[in-house]
C-alpha positions in Angstrom: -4.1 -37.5 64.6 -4.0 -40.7 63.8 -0.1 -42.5 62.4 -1.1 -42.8 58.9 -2.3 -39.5 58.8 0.6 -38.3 60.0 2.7 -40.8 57.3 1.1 -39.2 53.9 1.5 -35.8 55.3 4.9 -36.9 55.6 5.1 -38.6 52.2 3.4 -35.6 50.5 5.3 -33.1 52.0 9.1 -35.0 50.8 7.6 -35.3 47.4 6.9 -31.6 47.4 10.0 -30.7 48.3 12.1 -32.7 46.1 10.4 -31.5 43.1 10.9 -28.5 44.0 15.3 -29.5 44.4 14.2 -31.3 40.7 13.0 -27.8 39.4 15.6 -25.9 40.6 18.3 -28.4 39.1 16.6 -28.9 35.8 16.7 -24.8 35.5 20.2 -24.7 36.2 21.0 -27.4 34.1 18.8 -25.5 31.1 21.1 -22.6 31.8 24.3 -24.3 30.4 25.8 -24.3 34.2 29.0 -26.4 34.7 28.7 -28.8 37.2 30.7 -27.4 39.7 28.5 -24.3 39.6 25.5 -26.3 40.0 26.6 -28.5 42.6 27.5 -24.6 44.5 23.6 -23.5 43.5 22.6 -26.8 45.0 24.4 -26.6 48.4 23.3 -22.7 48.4 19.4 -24.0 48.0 16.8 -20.7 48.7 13.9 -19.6 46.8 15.3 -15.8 45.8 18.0 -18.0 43.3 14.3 -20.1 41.8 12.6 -17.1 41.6 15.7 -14.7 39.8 15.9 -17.9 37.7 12.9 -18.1 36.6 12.8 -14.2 35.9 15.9 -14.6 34.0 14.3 -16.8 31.6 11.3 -15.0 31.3 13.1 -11.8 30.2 15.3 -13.4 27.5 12.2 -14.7 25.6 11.3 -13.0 22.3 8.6 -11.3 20.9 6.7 -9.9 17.9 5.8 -6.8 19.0 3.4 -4.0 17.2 5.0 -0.7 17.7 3.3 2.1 17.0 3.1 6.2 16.9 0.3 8.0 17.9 0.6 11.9 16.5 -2.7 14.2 17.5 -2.4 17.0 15.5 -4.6 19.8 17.3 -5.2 22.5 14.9 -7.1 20.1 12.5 -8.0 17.5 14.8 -7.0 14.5 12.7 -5.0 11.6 14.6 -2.3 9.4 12.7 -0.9 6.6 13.6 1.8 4.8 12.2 2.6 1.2 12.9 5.1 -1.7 12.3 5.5 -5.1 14.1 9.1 -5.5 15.2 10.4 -9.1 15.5 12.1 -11.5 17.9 12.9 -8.4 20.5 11.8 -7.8 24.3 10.0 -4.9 25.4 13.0 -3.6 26.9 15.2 -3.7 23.8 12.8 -2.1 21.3 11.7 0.4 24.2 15.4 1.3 24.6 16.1 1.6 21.1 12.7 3.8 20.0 13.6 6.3 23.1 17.4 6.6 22.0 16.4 7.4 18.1 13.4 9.8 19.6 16.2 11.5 21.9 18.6 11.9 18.8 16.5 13.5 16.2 14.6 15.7 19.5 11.4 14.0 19.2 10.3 12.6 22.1 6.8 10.9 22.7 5.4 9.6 25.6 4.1 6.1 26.1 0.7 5.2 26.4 0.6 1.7 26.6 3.5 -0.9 26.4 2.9 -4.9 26.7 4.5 -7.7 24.8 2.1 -7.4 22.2 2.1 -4.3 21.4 4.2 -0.7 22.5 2.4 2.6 21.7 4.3 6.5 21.9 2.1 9.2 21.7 2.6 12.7 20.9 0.2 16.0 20.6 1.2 18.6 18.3 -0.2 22.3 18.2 0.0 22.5 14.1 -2.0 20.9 11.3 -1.5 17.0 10.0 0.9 16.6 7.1 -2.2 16.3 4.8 -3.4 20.1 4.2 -2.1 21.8 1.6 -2.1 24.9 -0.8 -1.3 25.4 -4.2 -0.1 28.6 -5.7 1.5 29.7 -9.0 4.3 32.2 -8.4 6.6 33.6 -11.3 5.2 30.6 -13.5 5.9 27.7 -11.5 3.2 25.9 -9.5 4.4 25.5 -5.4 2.5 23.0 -3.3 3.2 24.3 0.1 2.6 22.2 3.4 0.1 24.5 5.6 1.6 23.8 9.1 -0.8 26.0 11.3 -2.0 29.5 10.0 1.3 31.7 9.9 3.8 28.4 9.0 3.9 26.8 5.5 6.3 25.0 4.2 7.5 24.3 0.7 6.4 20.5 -0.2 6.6 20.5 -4.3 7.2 23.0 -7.2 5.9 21.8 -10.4 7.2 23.5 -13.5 3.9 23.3 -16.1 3.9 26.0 -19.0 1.1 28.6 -18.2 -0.5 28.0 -21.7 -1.4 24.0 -20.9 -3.4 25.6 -17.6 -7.3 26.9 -18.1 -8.2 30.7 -17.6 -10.5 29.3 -14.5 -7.1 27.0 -12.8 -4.8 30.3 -13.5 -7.3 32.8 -11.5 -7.6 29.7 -8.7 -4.3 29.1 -8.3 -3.2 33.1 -8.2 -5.4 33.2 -4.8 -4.1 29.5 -3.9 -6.2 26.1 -3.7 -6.3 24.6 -0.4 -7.1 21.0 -0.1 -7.3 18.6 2.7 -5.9 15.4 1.4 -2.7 14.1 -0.8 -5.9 12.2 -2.7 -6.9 15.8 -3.6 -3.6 17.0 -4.2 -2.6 14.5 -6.6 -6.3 15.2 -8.8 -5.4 18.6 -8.8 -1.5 18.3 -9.9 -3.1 15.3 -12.7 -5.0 18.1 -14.0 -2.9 20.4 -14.1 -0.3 18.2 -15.9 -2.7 16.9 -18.3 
């Protein structure tokens, strides 16, 4: 090999290293690092401290992050999801605090995808969406009940309308009970009814 071959070899190969001892110090430096600390990280110079660095910084960086919950509701077969974007947090942070609120109210999802961009818990649930309903009158007051699955309903709204403002037909359909499918169809039916 010929000198000057063996010269920019040389050359490149200093150059190299000192910006790499450049890098290192400037991410010190970045950290608010006194200078007796930094002149310690300098005389203790390996590539584990530049690379727990530069994780260090990566993790303290912020993000907009979609968060949202996946329910699958079995009996009907509908899927809802509801979703937010939570701001300036980590993954970690929001991840930790969704998992903590699921543990104390006993609602715990899974999690089906999780990025920077966007965290998703998912949950399947043997029972109907919170979108079928039936409407009954009993002892003169209407009750809009929230049809869980097909032994569970749950009270969701009583309505207190005088019998006399309600048609012969609405009377006989809501002795047997009107199921709907929808709140849009719920909220016709109670306009009528109050009308």
């Amino acid at each position: 090999m010929r000198i000057e071959t063996k010269y920019r070899i040389l050359v490149i190969s200093m150059f190299v290293i000192l910006l790499m001892f450049g890098v290192y110090v400037g991410f010190n430096v970045g950290k608010g690092n006194s200078s007796n600390e930094l002149a310690e990280s300098v005389m203790n110079n390996n590539t584990d401290d530049e690379v727990s660095i530069y994780t260090e910084s990566k993790a303290e960086e912020k993000y907009d992050i979609e968060l949202v919950y996946e329910e699958e509701y079995t009996l009907c077969g509908h899927k809802i999801d509801n979703s937010d974007i939570i701001t300036n947090t980590t993954l970690d942070e929001l991840k930790e605090k969704e998992i903590a609120k699921q543990k104390e109210s006993g609602n715990e999802y899974e999690i089906l995808e999780e990025s920077n961009e966007r965290l998703v818990f998912y949950k399947k649930l043997d029972q109907n969406c919170p979108n079928h309903f039936n409407i009954k009158l009993e002892n003169g007051i209407v009750v809009v009940y929230s049809i869980v699955n097909d032994t569970v309903s749950t009270v969701y709204q009583k309505i207190d309308i005088p019998q006399e403002l309600i048609s012969p037909e609405m009377l006989e359909e809501l002795n047997v009970g009107i199921k709907v499918d929808s709140k849009e169809d719920l909220n016709l039916i109670i306009e009528d009814l109050e009308s």
